[in-house]
N, CA, C and O atoms as a GROMACS GRO file, in nm:
protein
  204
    1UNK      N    1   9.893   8.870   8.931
    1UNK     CA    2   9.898   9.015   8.934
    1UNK      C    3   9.841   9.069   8.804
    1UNK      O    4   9.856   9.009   8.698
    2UNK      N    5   9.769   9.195   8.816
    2UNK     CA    6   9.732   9.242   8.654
    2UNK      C    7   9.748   9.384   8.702
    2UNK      O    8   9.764   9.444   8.808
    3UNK      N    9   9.735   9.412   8.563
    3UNK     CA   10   9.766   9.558   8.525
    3UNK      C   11   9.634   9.636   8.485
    3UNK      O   12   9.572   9.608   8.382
    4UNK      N   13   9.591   9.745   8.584
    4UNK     CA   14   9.472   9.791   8.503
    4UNK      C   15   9.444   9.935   8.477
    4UNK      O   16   9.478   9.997   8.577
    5UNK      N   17   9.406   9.998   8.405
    5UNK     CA   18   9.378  10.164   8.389
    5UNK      C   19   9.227  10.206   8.421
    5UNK      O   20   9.125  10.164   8.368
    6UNK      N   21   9.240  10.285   8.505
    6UNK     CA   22   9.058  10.325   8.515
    6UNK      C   23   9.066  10.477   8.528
    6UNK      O   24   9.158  10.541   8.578
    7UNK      N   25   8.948  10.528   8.471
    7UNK     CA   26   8.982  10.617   8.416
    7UNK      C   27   8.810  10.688   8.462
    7UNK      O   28   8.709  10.622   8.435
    8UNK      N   29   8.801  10.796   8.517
    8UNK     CA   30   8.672  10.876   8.580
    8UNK      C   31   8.670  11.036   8.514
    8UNK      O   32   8.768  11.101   8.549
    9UNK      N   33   8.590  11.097   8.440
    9UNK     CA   34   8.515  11.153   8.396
    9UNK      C   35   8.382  11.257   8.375
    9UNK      O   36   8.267  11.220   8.356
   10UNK      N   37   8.420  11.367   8.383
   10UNK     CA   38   8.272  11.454   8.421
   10UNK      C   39   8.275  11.561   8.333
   10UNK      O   40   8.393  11.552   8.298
   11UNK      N   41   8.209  11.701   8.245
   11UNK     CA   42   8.257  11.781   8.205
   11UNK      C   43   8.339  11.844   8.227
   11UNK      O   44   8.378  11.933   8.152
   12UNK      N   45   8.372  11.824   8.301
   12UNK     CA   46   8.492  11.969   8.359
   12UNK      C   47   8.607  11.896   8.364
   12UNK      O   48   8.700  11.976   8.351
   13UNK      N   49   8.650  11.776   8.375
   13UNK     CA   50   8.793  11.698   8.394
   13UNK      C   51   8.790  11.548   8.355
   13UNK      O   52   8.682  11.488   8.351
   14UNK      N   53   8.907  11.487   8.327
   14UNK     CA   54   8.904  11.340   8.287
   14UNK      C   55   9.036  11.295   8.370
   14UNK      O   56   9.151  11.332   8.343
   15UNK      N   57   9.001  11.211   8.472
   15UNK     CA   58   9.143  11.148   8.563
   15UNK      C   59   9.126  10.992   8.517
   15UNK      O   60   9.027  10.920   8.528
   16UNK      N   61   9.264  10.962   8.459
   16UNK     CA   62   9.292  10.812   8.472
   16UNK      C   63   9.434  10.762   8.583
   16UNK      O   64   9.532  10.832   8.610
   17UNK      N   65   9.406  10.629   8.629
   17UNK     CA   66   9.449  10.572   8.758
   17UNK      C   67   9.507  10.449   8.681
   17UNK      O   68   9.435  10.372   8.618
   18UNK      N   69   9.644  10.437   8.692
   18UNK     CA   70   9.754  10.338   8.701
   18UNK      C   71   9.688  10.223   8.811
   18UNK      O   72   9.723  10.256   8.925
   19UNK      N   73   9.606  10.104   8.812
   19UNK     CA   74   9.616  10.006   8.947
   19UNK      C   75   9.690   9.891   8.871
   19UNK      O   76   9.692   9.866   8.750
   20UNK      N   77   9.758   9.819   8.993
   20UNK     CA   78   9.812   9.701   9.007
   20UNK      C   79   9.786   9.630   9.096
   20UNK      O   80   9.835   9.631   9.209
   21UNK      N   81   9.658   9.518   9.030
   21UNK     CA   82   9.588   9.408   9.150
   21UNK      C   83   9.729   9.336   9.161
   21UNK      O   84   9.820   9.332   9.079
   22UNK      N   85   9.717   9.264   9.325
   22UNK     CA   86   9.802   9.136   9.369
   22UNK      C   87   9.711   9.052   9.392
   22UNK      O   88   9.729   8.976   9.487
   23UNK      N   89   9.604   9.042   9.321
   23UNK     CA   90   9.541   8.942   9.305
   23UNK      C   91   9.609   8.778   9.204
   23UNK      O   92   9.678   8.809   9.107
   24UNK      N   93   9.597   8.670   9.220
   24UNK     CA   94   9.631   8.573   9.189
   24UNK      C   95   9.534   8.485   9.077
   24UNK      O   96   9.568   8.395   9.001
   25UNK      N   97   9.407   8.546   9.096
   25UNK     CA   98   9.409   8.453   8.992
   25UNK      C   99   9.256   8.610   8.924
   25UNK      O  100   9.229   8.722   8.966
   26UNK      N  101   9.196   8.513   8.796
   26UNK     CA  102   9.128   8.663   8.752
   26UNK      C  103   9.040   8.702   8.848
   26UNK      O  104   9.044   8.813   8.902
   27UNK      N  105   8.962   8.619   8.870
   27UNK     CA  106   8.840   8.693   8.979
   27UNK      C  107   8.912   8.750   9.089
   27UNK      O  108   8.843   8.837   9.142
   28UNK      N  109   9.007   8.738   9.136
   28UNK     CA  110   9.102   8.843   9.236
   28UNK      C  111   9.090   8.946   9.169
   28UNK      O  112   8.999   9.020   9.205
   29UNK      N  113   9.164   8.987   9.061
   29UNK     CA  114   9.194   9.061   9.004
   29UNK      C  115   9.068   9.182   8.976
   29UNK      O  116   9.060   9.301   9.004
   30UNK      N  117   8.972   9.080   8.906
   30UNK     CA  118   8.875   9.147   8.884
   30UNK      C  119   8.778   9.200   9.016
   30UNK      O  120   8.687   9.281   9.001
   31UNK      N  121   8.803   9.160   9.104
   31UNK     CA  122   8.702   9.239   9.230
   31UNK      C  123   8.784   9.287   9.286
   31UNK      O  124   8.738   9.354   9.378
   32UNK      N  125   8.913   9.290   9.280
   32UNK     CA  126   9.000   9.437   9.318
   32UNK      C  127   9.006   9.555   9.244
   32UNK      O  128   9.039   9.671   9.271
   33UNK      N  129   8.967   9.498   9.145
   33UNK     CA  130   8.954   9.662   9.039
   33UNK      C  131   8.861   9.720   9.009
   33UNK      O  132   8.863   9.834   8.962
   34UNK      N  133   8.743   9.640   9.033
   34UNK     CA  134   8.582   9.674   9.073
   34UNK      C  135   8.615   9.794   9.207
   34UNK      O  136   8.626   9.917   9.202
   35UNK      N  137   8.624   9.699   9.319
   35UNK     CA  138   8.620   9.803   9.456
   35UNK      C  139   8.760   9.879   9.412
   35UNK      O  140   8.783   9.947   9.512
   36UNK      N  141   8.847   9.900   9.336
   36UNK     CA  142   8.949  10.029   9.368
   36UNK      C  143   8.835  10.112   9.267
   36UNK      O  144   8.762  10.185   9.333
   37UNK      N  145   8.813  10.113   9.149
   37UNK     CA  146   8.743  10.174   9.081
   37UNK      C  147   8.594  10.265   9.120
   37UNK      O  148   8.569  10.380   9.084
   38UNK      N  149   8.520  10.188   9.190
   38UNK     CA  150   8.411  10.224   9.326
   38UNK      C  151   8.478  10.328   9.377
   38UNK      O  152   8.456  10.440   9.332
   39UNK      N  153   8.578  10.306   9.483
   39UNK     CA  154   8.672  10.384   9.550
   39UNK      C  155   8.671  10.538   9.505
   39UNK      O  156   8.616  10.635   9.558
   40UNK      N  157   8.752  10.529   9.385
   40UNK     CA  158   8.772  10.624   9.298
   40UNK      C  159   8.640  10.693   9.257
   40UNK      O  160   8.640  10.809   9.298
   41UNK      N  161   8.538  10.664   9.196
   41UNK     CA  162   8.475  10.742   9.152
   41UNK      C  163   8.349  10.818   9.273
   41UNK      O  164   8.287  10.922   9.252
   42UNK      N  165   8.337  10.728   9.402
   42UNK     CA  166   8.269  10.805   9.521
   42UNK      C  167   8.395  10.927   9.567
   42UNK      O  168   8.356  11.042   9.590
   43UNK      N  169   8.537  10.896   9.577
   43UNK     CA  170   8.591  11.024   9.549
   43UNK      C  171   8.587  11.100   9.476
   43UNK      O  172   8.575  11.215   9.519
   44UNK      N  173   8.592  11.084   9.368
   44UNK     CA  174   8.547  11.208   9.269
   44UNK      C  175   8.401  11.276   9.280
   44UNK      O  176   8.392  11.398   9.270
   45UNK      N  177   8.282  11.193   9.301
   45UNK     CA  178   8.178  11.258   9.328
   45UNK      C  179   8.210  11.300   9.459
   45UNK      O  180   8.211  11.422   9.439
   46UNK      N  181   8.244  11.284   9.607
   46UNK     CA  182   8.292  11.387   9.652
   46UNK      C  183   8.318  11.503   9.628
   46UNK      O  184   8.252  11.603   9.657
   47UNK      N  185   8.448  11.492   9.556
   47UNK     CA  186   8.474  11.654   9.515
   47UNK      C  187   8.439  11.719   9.456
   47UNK      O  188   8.498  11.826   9.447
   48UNK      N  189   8.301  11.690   9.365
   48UNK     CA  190   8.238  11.727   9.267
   48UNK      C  191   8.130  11.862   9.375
   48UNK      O  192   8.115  11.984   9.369
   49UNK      N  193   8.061  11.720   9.484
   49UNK     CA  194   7.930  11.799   9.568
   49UNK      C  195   8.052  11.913   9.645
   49UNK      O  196   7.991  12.010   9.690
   50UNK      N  197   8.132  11.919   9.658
   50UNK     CA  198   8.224  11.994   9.741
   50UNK      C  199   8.266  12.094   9.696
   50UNK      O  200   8.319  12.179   9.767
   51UNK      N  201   8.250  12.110   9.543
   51UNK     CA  202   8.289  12.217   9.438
   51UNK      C  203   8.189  12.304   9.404
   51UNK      O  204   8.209  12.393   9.322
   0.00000   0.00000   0.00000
């Protein structure tokens, strides 16, 4: 399991994200926090073109 902070960014606002991979070993870890991080920031550009 790891602990990770990611954190997305634009002029107008700065959001950081609490994740907790259940990944087992690092490369789990690390390509779960890749794609949550992905995740996160095509949402934010979302709401960006939406604004």
């Amino acid at each position: 399991m790891g602990l990770v902070y990611i954190g997305v960014s634009d002029t107008g606002r700065t959001v950081s994200h609490e994740f907790r991979s259940s990944g087992s070993t690092r490369d789990e870890v690390r390509r779960q926090t890749v794609e949550r991080a992905l995740s996160l920031l095509v949402d934010h550009l979302d709401r960006l073109e939406k604004s």
